[in-house]
N, C-alpha and C positions, 0 to 999 in steps of 0.2 A: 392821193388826190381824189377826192368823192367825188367829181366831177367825170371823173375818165373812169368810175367805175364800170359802167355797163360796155362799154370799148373794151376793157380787159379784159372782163370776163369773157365776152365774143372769142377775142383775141387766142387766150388761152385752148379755147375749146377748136381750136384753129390751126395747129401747129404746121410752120412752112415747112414745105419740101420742094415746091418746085414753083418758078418764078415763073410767069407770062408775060416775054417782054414784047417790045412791037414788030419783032421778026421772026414769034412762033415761041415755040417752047426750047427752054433751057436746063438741059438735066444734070442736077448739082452732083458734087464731091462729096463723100459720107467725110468730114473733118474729125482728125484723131485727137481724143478728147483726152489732156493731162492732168489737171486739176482745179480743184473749186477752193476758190480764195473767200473765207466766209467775213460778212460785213457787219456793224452793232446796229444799223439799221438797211431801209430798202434803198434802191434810187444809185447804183453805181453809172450814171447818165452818160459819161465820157472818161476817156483814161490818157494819161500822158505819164511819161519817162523825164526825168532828168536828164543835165550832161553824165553825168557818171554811168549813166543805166541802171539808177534808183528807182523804184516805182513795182508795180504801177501806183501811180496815185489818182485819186478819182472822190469827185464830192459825192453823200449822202445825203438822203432827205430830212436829217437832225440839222440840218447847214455845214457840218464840218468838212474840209477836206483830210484825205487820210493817207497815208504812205504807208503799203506796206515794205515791212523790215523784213523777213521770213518766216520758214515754216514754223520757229518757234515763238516768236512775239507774233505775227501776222499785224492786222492793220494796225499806225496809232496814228493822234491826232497831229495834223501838220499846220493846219490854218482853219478862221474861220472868216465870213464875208460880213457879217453884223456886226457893228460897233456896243450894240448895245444886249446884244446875244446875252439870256440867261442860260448859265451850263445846266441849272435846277430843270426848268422848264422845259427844253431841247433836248437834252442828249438822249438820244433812241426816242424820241417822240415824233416827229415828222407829220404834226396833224398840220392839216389844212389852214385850222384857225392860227399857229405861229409862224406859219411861213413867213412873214416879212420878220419879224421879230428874230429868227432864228437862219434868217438865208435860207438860200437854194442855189447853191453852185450847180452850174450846168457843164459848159466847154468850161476847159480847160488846156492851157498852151508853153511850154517852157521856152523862153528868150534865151537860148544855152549858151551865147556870149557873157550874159550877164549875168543869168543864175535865176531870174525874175518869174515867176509864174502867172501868170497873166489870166485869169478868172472873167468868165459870163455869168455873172448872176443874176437869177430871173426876177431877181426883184429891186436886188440893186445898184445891178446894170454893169459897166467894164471896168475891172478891180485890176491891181496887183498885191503881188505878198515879196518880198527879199527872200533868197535861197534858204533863211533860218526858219521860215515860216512865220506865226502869229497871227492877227489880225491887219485882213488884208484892207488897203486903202483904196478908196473908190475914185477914181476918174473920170470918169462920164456916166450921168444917167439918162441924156437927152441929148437932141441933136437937130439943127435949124429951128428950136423953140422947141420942140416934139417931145416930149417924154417916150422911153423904151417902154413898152408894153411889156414884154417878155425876152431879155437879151439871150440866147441862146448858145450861141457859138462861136470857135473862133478861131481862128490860127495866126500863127507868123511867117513871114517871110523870112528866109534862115542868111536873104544875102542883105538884107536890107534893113533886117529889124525891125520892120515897119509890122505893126497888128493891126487886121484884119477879123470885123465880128460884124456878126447879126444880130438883129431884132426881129424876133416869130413874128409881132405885130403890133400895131403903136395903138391898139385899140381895145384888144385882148391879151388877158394876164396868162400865165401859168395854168393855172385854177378854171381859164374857160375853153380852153381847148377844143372839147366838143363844138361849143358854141362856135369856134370862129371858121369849124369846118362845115358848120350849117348856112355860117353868114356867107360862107362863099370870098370871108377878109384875103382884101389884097393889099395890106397896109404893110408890108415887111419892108424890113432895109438894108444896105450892105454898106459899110462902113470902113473909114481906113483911120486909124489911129496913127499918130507919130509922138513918139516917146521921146524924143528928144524937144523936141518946140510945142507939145502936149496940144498940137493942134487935130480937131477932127473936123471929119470931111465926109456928107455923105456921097455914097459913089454909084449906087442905085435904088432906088424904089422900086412900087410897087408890084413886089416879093407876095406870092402866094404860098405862106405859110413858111419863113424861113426855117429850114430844121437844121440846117450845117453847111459848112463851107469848105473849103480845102484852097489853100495854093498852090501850084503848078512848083513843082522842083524848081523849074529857072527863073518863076516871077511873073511871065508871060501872062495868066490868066488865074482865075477864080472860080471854080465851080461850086456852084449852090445847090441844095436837095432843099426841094419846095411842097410840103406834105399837103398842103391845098390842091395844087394843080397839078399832084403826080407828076413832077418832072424834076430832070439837072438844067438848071441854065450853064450857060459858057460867059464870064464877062472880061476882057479880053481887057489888057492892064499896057502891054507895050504892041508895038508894031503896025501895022496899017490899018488895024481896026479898034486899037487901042479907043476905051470908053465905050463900044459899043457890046451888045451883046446877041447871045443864039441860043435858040432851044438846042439843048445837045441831046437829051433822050426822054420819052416819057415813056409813062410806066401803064399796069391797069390797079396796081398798090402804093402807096404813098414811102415813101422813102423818109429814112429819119437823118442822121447824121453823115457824112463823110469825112475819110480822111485817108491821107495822102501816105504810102509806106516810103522807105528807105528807095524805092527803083525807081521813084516817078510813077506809079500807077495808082489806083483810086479804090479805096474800099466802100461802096456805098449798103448802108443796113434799111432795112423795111421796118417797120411799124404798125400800122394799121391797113385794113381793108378796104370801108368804105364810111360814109359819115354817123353810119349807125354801128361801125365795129361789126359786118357781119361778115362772114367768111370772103372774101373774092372767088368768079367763077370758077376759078383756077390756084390751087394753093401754090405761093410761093416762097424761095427762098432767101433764108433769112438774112444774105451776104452777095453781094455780087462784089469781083474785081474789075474794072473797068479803064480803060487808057484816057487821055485827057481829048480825045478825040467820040470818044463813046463804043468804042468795042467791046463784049463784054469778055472779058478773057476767062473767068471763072465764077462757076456759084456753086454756094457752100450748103450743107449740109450738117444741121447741129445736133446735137444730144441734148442740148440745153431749152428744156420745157417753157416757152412763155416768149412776149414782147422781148424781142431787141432793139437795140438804139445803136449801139456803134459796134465797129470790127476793127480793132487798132491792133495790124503788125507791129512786133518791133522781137528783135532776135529771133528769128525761127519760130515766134510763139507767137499764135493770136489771141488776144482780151477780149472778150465780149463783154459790150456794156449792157444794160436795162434801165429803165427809171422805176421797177416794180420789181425787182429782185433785191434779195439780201445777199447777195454773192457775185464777183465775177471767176466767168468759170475759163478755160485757160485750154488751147487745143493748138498742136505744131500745126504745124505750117514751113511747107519748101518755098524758098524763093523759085524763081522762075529757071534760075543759073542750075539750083538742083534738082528741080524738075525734068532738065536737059537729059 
């Protein structure tokens, strides 16, 4: 993305180590690093698992989504988000100018009742694909008349079925990123999909900078990572505060994706610095674990050179995603039970 070039590169020359959160300094875990799963292009943005424990799978910046099989096939193609996708044009290309023509899978979510994967495309907004893969079908690119700007992320509710996704910004695409962190855009959404009555609903506005979302293990609530305004919102789905919402934590670096592990706890990833991509006064780290309360329980420590986007537990292993890397790279991780 030519646009987030001079971010990167900042970015790069930058590398976290330690977070500054709002109650002093937080000194990370050196994370043991297993291996680097290489990609045919850059942009492994988010990662999700199957029922089986297939995976990871994770969209590229050619539009495809990819599964890897292992160490000796590694990645192949599993789906793609364009109807009208040229394989000539796209595969390993990932310029700027095809992006709509070729997708850009963002989040990524498996409905493990059903086998369904459930895709944010930043261009063509909330998809699904069937457990065989192919080309995925689109379901919503808009909502109360609004076109999505940038659909980013998204998860499911595992008792409910119900999907849950964001929109970065109903103003700003993919491609203006910078931009919408200079406009100070607070045009983001939160969103509830139901797949059974295919009815949508939005459930809150203006979102500064939606970058991820997560559900709460029992349903209860929502937490959003908002890259504009450095913070987690809390947006509270049942009980006595149901529909409303709370600042739960701000940051002094912008936070990119979340997602929710196997224990009910919260993996939030950083991103960028400040609106010019310049160092923050304090270098931080690239992973916090955090409770759905805001406590930070740990921060990590990587091997892995450059921007990150997400940190998805799943078996004993964590995935690190990027949207500027050709690889996701692959380090253990104890539960908290073996931690004891």
């Amino acid at each position: 993305m030519l646009a987030m070039l001079p971010v990167l590169l900042s970015i790069l020359l930058c590398f976290p180590s330690l977070l500054l959160h709002s109650k002093g300094e937080y000194v990370p875990q050196e994370a043991q690093f297993l291996e680097r799963l290489h990609l045919p292009a850059t942009g492994p943005e988010s990662i999700a698992f199957d029922a089986a424990g297939g995976g990871p799978y994770t969209g590229i910046s050619d539009g495809r989504i990819l599964k890897y099989v292992n160490a000796s096939v590694g990645f192949q193609e599993f789906a793609i988000t364009s109807p009208n996708r040229s394989k000539e044009l796209c595969v390993g290309n990932g310029g700027v100018a095809l992006d709509y023509v070729c997708g850009r899978p963002f989040g990524l979510g498996f409905h493990h009742q059903t086998g369904n994967l459930y895709i944010a495309d930043a261009y063509h907004g909330l998809m699904v694909v069937g457990p065989d893969g192919g080309v995925a079908t689109q379901l919503a690119n808009a909502a109360d008349g609004v076109p999505f700007g940038f659909t980013n992320a998204l998860d499911i509710d595992t008792n409910t079925g119900m999907v849950y996704f964001v929109d970065y910004s109903s103003q700003f695409s993919v491609n203006e990123f910078t931009a919408s962190l200079q406009a100070n855009d607070m045009t983001g959404r939160l969103m509830k999909y139901n797949p059974e009555s295919k009815e949508l609903t939005v459930l809150l506005g203006g979102l500064g900078g939606a970058a991820g979302m997560a559900v709460s293990k029992d349903g209860s609530f929502i937490l959003i990572t908002e890259a504009i305004t450095k913070r987690i919102r809390k947006f509270w789905m049942e009980g006595p505060k149901a529909t409303t919402w709370e600042i739960l934590k701000e940051f002094t670096v912008r936070p990119a994706n979340i997602k929710r592990n196997a224990e009910g706890d919260f993996w939030v990833a950083f991103l960028v610095g400040d609106e010019t991509g310049s160092c923050p006064s304090q270098q931080q780290s690239p992973g916090l674990r955090i409770t759905g309360d805001g406590l930070i329980l740990e921060a990590i420590s990587l091997d892995t050179k450059g921007s990150i986007s997400e940190v998805a537990v799943y078996d004993g292993k964590m995935y690190i995603g990027s949207p500027f890397l050709h690889f996701v790279d692959v380090y253990a991780w104890a539960s908290k039970s073996d931690q004891k």
